[in-house]
C-alpha positions as CSV (number, residue, x, y, z in Angstrom):
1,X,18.9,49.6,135.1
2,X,18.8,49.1,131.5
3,X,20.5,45.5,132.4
4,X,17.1,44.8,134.1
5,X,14.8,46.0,131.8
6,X,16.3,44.0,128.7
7,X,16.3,41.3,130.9
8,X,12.8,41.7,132.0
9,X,11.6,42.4,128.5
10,X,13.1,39.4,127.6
11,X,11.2,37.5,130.4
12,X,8.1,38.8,128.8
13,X,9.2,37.4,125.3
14,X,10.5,34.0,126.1
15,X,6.9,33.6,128.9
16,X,4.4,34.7,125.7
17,X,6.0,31.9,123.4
18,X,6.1,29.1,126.1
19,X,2.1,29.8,126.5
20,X,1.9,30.5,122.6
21,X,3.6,26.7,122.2
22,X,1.4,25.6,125.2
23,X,-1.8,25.6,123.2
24,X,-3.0,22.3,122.5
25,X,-5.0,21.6,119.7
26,X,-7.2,18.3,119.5
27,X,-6.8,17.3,116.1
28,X,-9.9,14.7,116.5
29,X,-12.3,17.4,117.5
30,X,-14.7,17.5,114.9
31,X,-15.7,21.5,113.0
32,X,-19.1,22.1,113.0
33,X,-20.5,25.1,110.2
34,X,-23.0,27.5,111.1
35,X,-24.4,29.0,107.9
36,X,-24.6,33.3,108.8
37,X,-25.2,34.3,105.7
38,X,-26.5,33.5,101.5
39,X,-27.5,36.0,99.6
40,X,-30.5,33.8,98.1
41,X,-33.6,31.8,98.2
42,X,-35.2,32.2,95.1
43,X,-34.2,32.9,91.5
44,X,-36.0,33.6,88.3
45,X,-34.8,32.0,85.2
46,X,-36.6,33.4,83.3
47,X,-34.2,35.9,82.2
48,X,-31.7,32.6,81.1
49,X,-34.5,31.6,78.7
50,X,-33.2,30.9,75.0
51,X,-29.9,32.9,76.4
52,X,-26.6,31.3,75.4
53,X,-25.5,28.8,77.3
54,X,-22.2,31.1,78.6
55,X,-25.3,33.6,80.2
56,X,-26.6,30.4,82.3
57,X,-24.3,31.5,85.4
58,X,-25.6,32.5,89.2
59,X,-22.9,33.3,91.8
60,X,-24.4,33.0,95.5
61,X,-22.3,34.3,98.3
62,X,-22.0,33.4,102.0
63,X,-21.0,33.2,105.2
64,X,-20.2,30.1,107.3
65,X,-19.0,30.8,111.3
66,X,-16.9,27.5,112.5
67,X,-17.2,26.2,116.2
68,X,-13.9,25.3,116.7
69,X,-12.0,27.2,114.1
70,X,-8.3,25.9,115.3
71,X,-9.2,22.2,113.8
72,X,-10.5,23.9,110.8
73,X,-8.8,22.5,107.7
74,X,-11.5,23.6,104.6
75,X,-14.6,24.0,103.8
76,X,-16.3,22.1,101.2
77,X,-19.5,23.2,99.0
78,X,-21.6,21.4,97.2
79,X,-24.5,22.1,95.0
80,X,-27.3,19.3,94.1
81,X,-30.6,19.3,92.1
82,X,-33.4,18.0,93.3
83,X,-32.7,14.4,91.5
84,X,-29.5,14.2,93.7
85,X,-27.0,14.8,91.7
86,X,-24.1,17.2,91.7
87,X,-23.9,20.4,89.5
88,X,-21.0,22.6,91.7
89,X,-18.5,21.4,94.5
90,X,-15.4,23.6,95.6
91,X,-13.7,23.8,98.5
92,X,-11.9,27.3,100.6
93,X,-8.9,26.9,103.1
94,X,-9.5,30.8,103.8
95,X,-10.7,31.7,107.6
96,X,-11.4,35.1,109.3
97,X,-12.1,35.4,113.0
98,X,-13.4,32.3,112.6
99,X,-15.3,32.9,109.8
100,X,-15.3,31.4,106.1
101,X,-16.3,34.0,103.2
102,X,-16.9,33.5,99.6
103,X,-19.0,32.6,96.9
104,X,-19.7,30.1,94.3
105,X,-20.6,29.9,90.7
106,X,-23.2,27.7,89.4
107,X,-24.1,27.2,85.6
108,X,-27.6,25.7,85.9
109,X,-28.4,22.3,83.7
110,X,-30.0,23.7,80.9
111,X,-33.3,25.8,81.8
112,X,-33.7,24.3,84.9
113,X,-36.8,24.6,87.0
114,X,-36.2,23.5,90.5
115,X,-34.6,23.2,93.7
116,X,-30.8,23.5,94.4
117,X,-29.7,22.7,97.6
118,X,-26.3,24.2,98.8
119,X,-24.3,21.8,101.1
120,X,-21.6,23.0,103.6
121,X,-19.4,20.9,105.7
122,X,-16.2,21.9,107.4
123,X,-13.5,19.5,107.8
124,X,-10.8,19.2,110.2
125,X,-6.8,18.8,110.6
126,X,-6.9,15.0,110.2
127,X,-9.6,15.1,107.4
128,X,-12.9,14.3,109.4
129,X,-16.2,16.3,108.8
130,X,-18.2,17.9,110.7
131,X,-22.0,18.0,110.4
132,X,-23.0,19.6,107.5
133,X,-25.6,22.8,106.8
134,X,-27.5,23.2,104.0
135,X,-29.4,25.9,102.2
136,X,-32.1,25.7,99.4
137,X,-32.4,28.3,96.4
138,X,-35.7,27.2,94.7
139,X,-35.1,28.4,90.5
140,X,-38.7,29.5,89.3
141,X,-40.0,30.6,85.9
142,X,-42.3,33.6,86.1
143,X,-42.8,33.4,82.1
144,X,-43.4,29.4,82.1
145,X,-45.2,28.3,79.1
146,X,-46.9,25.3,79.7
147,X,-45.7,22.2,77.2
148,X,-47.4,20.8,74.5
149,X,-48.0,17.1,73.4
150,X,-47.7,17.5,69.6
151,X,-48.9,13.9,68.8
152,X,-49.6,10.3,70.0
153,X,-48.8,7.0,68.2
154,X,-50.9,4.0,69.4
155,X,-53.2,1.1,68.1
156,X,-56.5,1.1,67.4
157,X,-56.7,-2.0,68.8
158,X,-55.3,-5.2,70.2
159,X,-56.5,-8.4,70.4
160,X,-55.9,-10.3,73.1
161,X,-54.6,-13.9,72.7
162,X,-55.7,-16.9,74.5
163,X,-52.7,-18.3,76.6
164,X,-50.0,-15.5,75.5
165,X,-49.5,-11.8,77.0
166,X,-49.4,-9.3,74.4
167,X,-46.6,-6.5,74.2
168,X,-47.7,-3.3,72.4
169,X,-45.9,0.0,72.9
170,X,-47.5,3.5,72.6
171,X,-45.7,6.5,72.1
172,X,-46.4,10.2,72.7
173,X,-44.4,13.4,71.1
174,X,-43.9,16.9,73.6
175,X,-42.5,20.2,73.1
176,X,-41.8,23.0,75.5
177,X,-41.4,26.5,74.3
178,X,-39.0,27.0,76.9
179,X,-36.7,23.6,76.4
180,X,-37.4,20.0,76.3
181,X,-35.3,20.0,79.6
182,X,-38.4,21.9,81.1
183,X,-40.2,18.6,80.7
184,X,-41.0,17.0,83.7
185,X,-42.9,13.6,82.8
186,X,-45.1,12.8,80.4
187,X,-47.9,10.2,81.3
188,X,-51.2,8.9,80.7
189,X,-54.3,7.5,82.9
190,X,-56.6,4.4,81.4
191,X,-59.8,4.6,81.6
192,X,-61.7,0.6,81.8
193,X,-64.9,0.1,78.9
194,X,-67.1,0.6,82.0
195,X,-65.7,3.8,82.8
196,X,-64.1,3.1,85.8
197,X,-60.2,4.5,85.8
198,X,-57.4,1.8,85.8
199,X,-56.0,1.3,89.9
200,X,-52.3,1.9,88.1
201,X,-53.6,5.6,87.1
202,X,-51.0,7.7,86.3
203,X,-48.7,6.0,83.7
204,X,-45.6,7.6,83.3
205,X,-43.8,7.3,79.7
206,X,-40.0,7.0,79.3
207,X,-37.1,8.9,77.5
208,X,-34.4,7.9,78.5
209,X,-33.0,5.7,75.2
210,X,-33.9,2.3,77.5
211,X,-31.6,3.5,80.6
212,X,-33.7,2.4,83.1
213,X,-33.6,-1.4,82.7
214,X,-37.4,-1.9,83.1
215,X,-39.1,-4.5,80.9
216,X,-41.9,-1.5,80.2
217,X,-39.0,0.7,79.0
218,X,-39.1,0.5,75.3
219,X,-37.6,4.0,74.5
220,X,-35.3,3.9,71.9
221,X,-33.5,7.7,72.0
222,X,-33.0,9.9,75.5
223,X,-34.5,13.0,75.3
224,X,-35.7,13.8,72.1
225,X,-39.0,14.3,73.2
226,X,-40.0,11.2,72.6
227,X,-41.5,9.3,75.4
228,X,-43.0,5.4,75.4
229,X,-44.3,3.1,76.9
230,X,-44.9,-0.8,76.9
231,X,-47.6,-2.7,77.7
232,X,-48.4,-5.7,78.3
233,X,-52.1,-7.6,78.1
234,X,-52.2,-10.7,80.2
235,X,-53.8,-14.2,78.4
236,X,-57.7,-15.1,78.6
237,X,-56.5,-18.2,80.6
238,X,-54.9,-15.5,82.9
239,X,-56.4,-15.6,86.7
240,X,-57.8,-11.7,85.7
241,X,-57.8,-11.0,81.9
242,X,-58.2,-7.8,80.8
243,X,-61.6,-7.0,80.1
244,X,-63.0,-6.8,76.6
245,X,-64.5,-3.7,75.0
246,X,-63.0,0.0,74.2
247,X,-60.3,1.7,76.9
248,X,-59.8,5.2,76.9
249,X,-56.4,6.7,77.0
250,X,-55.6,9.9,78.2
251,X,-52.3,11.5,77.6
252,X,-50.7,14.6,79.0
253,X,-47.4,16.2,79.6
254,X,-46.0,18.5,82.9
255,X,-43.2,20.7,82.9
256,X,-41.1,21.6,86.1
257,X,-42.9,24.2,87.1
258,X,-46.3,21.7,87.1
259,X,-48.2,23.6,84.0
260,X,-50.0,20.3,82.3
261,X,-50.8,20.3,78.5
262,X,-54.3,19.7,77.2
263,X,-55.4,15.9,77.2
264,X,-54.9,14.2,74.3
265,X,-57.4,11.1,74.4
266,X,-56.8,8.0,72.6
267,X,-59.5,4.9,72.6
268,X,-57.3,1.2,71.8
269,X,-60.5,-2.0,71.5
270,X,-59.3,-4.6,72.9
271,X,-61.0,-8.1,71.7
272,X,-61.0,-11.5,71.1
């Protein structure tokens, strides 16, 4: 009897490993995330401001359920600004009942003001993603200051040459109370001598030390608050030269959370 039952038992063993070794995982079968859980859509920075830079951290955790767990290899998260780029990646190999767990640390650029968009995708066995999930934590400032433009540099006037463009450049200084980071854009609209506003209307202002190549881009240092721009008159002979008389130049800075300073105007003659 015992004979049997050892034998039997046995059976049993030997029957559970062939099925266990029977199970056939496709390997090409993509893993698809679904996102269960984040613990946030919204943060306040304003408890970060003029805080040292090692008090700028926010942890988020979450929950992501995968469709076909047995492919599952990792799971990789990514964290982007709203200009595109990337502030936080990691990766976790870790699954529960098919279910990835965690959280991830972010150190924000600076006082940021914005949106941060958190990017899952699961990968597989031979290192294919799956489609990816996403989930937006907008960072607001519910003590925003609005930013300041502390002075503008420009001529008083310009004249305008017969078969030659002019360049001039015009410059305009900002501060923020909470950061120069918190600057959005400065710019300024044009206003014609017959009062009519300029089609181009708004003008935005660079500082970015020249980065972005463009022949208006006369910025000489990134972000120091300084922000220019150049223009450029066209000739008399030109098919439509500027008209003559006194433009009026408004100026005006934004931060990220869309407070706008006061105007500051500026008239440039142009003549002849």
């Amino acid at each position: 009897m015992k004979r049997v039952f050892l034998l039997l038992c046995l059976s049993l063993i030997v029957g559970a490993c062939q099925k266990a070794d029977n199970i056939v995982i496709d390997s090409s079968r993509v893993v698809d995330p679904q996102l269960t859980y984040f613990n946030n859509d919204s943060v306040d920075i304003a408890q970060y401001i003029n805080k040292p830079a090692s008090q700028l951290v926010m942890s988020d955790s979450f929950q992501v359920v995968m469709s076909y767990p047995a492919n599952f290899d990792y799971l990789q998260v990514s964290v982007q600004n709203d200009s595109g780029a990337a502030i936080a990646t990691n990766s976790y190999t870790s699954i529960a009942d098919s279910t990835v767990s965690g959280s991830i640390t972010v150190v924000p650029p600076s006082v940021y003001v914005g949106d941060l968009t958190y990017k899952f995708t699961a990968y597989n066995r031979v290192g294919a993603p799956g489609n990816s999930v996403s989930s937006l934590v907008k960072l607001f400032n519910s003590k925003n200051r609005p930013p300041m433009l502390d002075s503008v540099s420009a001529p008083d006037s310009v004249m305008i040459d017969s078969t030659q463009a002019i360049l001039f450049s015009l410059y305009a200084t900002a501060s923020d109370s909470d950061g120069l980071n918190d600057i959005k854009e400065v710019y300024f609209d044009t206003f014609k001598p017959n009062g009519n506003p300029s089609s181009g209307n708004p003008f935005l202002m660079y500082d970015d030390g020249g980065a972005s190549g463009s022949p208006a881009d006369g910025d000489s240092v990134a972000n120091d608050g300084v922000y220019t721009l150049t223009i450029q008159l066209p000739p008399l002979i030109a098919p439509t030269p500027p008209a003559l008389g006194d433009y009026t130049f408004k100026f005006y800075a934004m931060d990220r959370s869309g407070a706008v300073s006061n105007p500051v105007s500026h008239i440039i003659r142009v003549y002849k």
